[in-house]
C-alpha positions as CSV (number, residue, x, y, z in Angstrom):
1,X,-14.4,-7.5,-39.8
2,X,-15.7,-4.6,-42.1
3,X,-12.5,-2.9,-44.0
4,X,-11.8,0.7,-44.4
5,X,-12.7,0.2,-47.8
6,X,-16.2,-1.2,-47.2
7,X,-16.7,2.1,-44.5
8,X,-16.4,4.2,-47.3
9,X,-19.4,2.5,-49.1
10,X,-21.9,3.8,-46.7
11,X,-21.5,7.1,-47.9
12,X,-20.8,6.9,-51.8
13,X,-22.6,3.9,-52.8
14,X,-26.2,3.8,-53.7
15,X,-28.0,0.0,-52.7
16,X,-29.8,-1.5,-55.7
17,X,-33.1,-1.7,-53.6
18,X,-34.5,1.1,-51.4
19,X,-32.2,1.2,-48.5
20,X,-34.5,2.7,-45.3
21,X,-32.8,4.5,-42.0
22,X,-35.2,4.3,-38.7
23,X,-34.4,5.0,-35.2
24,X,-36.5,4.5,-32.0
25,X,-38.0,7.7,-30.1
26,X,-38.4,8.4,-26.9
27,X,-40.4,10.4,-24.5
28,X,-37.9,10.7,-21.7
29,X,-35.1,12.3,-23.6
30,X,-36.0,15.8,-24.7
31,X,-33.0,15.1,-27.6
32,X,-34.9,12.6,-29.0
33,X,-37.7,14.9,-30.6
34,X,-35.0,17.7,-30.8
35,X,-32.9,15.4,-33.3
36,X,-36.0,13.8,-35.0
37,X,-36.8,17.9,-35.7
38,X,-34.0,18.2,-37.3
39,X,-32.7,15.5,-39.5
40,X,-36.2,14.3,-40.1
41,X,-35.1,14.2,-43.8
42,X,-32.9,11.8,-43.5
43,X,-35.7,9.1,-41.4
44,X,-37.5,6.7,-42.9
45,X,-39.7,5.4,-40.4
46,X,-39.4,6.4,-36.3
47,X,-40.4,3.9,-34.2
48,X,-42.1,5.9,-31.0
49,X,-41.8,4.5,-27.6
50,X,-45.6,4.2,-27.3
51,X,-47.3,1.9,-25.4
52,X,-46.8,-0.8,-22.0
53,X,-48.4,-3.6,-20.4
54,X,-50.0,-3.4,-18.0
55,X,-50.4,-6.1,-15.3
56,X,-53.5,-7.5,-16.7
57,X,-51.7,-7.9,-19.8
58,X,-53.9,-5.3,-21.9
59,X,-51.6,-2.3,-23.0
60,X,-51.9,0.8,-22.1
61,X,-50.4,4.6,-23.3
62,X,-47.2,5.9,-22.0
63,X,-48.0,8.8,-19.7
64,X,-44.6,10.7,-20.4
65,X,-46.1,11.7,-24.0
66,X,-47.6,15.3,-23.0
67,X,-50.5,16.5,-25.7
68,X,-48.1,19.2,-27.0
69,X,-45.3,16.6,-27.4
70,X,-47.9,14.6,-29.4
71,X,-48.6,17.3,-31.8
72,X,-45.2,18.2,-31.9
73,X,-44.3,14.6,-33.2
74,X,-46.9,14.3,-35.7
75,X,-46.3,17.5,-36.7
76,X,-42.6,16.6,-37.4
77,X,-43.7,13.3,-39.3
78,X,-46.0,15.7,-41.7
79,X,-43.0,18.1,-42.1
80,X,-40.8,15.2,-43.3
81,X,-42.8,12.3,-44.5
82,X,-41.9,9.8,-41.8
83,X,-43.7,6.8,-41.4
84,X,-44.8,6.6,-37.7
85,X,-45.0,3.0,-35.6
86,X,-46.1,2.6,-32.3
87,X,-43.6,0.9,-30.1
88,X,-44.8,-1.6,-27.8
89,X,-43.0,-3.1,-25.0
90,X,-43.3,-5.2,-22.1
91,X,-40.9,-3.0,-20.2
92,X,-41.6,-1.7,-16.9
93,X,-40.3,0.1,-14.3
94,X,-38.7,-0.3,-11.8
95,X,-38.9,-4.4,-12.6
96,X,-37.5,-4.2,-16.2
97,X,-38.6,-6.7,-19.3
98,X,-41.7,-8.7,-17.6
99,X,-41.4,-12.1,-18.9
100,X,-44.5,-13.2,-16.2
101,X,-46.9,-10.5,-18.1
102,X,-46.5,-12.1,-21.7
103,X,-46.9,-15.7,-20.7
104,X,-49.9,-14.1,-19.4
105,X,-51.3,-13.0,-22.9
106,X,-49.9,-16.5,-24.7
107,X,-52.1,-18.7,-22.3
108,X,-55.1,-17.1,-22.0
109,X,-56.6,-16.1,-25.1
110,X,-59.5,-13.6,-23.9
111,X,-56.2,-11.6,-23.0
112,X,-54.8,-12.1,-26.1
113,X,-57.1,-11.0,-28.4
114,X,-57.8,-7.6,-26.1
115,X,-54.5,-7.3,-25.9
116,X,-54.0,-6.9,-30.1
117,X,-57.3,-5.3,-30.2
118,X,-56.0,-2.8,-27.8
119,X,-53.2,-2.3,-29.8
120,X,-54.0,-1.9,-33.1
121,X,-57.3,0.4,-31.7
122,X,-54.6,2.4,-30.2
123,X,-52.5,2.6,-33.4
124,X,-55.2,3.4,-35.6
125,X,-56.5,6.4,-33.2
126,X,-53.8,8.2,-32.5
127,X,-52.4,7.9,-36.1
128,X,-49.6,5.7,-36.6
129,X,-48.7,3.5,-39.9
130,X,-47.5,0.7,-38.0
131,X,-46.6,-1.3,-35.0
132,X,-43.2,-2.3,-33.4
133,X,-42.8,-5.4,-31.1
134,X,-39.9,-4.8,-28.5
135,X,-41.5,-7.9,-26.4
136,X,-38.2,-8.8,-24.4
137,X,-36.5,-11.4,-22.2
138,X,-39.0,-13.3,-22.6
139,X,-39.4,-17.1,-21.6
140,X,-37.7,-19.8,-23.9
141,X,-41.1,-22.0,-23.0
142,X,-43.1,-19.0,-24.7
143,X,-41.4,-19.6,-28.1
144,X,-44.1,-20.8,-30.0
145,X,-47.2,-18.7,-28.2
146,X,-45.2,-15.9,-29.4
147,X,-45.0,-16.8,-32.7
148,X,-49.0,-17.4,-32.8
149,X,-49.5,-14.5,-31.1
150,X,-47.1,-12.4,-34.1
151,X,-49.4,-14.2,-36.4
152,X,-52.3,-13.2,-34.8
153,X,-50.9,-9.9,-34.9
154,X,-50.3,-9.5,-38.4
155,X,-53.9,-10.5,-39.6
156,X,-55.5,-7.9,-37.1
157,X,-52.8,-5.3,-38.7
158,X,-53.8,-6.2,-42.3
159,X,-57.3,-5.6,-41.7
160,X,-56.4,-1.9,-40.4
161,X,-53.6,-1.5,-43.2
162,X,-50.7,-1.2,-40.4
163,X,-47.4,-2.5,-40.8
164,X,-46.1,-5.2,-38.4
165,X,-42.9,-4.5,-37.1
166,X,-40.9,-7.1,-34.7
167,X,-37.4,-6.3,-32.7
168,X,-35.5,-9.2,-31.6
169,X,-32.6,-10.4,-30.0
170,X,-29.4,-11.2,-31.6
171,X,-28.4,-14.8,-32.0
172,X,-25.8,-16.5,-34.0
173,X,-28.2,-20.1,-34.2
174,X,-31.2,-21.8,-33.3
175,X,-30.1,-22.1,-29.9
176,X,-29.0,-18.7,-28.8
177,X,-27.7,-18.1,-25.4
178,X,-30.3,-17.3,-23.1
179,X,-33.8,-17.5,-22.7
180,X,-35.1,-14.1,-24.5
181,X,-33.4,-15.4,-27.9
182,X,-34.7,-18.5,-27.5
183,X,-38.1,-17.4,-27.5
184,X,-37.8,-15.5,-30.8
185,X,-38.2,-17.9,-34.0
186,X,-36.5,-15.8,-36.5
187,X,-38.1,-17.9,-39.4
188,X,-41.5,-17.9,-37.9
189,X,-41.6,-14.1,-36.8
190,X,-40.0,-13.6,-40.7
191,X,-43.0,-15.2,-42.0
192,X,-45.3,-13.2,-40.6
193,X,-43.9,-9.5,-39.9
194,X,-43.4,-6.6,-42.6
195,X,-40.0,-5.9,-41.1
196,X,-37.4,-7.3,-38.4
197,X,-35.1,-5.2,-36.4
198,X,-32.3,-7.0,-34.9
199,X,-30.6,-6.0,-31.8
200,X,-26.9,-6.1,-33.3
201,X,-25.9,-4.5,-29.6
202,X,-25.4,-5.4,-26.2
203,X,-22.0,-8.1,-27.1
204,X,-21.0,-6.8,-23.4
205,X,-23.3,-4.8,-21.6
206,X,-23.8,-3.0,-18.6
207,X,-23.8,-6.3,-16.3
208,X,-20.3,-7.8,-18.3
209,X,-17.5,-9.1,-16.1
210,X,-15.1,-6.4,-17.9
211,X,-15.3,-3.3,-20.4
212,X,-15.5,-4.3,-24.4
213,X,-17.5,-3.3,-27.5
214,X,-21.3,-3.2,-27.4
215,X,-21.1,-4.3,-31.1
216,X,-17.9,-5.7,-32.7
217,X,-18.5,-6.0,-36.6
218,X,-17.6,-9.4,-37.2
219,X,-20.4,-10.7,-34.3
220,X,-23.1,-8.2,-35.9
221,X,-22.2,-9.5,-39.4
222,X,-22.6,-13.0,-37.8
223,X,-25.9,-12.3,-36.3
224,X,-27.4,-10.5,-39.6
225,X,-26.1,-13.7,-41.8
226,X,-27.7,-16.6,-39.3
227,X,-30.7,-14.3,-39.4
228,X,-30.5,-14.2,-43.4
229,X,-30.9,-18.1,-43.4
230,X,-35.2,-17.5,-41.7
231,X,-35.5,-13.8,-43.2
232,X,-35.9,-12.7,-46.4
233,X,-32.9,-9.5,-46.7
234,X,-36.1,-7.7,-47.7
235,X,-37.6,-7.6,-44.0
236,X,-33.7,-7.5,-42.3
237,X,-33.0,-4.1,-40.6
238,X,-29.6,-4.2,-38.8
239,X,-30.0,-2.7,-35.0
240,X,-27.0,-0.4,-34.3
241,X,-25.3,1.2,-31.0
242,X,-25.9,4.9,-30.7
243,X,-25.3,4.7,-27.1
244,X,-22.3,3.9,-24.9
245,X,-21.6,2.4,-21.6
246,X,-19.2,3.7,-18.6
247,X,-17.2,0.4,-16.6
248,X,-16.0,3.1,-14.4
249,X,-19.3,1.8,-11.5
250,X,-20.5,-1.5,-11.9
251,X,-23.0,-2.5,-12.8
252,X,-21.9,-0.4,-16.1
253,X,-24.0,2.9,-16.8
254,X,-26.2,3.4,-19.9
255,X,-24.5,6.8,-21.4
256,X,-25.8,9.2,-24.4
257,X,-23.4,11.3,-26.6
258,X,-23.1,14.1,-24.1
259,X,-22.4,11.9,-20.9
260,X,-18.9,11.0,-22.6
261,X,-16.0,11.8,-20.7
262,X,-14.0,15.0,-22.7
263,X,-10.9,13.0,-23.5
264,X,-10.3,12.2,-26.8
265,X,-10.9,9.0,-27.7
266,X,-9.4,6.2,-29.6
267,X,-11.5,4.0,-32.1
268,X,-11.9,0.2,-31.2
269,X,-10.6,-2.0,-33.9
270,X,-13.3,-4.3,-33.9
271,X,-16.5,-2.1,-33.7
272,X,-15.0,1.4,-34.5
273,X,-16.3,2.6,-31.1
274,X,-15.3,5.5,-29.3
275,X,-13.2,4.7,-26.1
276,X,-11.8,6.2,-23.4
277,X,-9.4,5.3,-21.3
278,X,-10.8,1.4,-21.4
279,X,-13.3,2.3,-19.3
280,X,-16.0,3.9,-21.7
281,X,-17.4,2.8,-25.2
282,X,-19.4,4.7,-27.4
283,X,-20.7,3.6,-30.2
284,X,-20.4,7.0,-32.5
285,X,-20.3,8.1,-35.8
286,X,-17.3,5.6,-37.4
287,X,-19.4,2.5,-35.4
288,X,-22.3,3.5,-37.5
289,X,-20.6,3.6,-40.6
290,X,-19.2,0.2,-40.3
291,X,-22.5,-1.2,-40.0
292,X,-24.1,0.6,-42.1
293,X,-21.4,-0.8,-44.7
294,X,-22.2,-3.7,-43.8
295,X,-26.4,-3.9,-44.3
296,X,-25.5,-2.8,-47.7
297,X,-22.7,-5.5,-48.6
298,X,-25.4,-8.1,-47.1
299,X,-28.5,-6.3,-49.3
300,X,-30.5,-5.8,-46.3
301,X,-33.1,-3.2,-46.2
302,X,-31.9,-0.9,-43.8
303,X,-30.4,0.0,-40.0
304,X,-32.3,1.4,-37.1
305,X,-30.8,3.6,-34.3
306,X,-31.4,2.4,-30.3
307,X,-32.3,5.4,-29.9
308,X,-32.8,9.2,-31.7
309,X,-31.2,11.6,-29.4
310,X,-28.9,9.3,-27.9
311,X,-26.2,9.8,-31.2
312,X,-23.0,11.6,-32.1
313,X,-24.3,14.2,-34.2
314,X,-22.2,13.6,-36.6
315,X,-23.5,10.4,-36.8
316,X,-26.5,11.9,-39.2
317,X,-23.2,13.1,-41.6
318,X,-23.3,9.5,-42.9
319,X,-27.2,9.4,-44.0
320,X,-28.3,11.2,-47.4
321,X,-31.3,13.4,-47.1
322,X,-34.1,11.6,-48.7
């Protein structure tokens, strides 16, 4: 578990090697640009929820992002130097992560090359310095067409000078404990990709038999250090909790900052999550501390927020402007 002590170093030391802060946007939160606006100085890199996949497995835009939202989000990464990555995911509604859709793209490979051509058209257009994977849930059988298909990826990217960003699933070991983890090779995506994001949340979720914390420090730190034996620390960007869930329905609801209940909490000794009344945790501002205590202490290159506008704002108290 990450000590008082080692809290404290998020905020007064200083890594040895440039230490990066990114965080996911979204369309459908009006937050999300609202916070980006204004603690754009302390962001490295936002990682825009930008682009699906569609059924023929070529991607396509996200319709939610309106032309003045556009400008306004470029016009924020201008203000503040942030480096812009499209996000691309095989999420869809209402059937969620689409495993069927990217075996798809890994077996025919007419679709795969449209579909990276698409997407690193689509970066180049409308603007973006890189690309960010969120492929997920996918099949364990898909393991090593994804890998090709990352490596693929990164070739197209380097010819259009884009980064290559890939999000995974957490895992403690080669075997993980599903089928989306399984189809991630950390050491082959590690090769390949500029950066990894690992998704150090979701220990319960919104489907667990009973309430507990979305990220308890001594599983993320176990996650981050398996993931250190395929990844150079370099790459490594620890995935933290800026979101909560409510166990009062079940299945358990997906909260933001402002859905908490008005109670005051108490902190979680094993995450440093809000909760309240063991019904609701929230990973806020003392969660993201611990954490990011702990990408320092490992030497990793940063932490990313799921998601910008979905945060205590105090949470943004811990980061330095840049």
């Amino acid at each position: 578990m990450v000590t008082v002590a080692l809290a404290s170093l998020a905020l007064t030391s200083t890594p040895a090697t440039p230490f990066a802060f990114s965080g996911w946007v979204v369309s459908w939160n009006a937050y999300s640009l609202e916070r980006l606006e204004k603690f754009g100085d302390r962001v490295d890199i936002a990682l825009v929820e930008w682009m699906g996949i569609g059924s023929d497995g070529v991607p396509f835009r996200r319709s939610l992002w309106t032309p003045e939202m556009k400008k306004r989000l470029f016009d924020i990464g201008k203000k503040h130097g942030i480096k812009l990555y499209a996000m691309a995911s095989n999420y869809q509604e209402p059937e969620g992560f689409d495993a069927a859709r990217m075996t798809k793209i890994f077996s025919e490979p007419a679709t795969q090359a449209k579909h990276i051509a698409t997407l690193t058209d689509f970066a180049m257009k409308d603007g973006f310095s890189g690309i960010d994977l969120d492929y997920e849930a996918m099949k364990a059988a898909d393991k090593d067409g994804f890998s090709k298909f990352c490596g693929d990826l990164k070739t197209a990217c380097s010819a259009k000078n884009l980064k290559l960003s890939v999000t995974v699933h957490p895992k403690v070991n080669d075997e993980g404990g599903w089928e989306g983890p399984r189809a991630q090779d950390y050491g082959a995506i590690g090769k390949v990709a500029d950066e990894v994001r690992l998704m150090c949340y979701d220990f319960t979720w919104a489907g667990s038999e009973a309430p507990g914390p979305i990220a308890p420090d001594d599983w993320v730190e176990n996650v981050a250090r398996y993931a250190l034996t395929k990844i150079p620390a370099s790459k490594l960007h620890i995935g933290i909790a800026n979101y909560g869930y409510d166990w009062n329905v079940k299945p358990g609801k997906s909260i933001i900052f402002e859905d908490r209940p008005k109670s005051k909490p108490t902190l979680d000794p094993r995450s440093g999550e809000q909760v309240y009344n063991g019904k609701v945790h929230f990973g806020g501002k003392e969660s993201a501390i611990r954490k990011i205590a702990l990408a320092r202490k490992l030497g990793l290159a940063g932490v990313a927020s799921w998601y910008i506008g979905s945060e205590e704002p105090e949470m943004w108290e811990v980061l330095p402007k840049r």
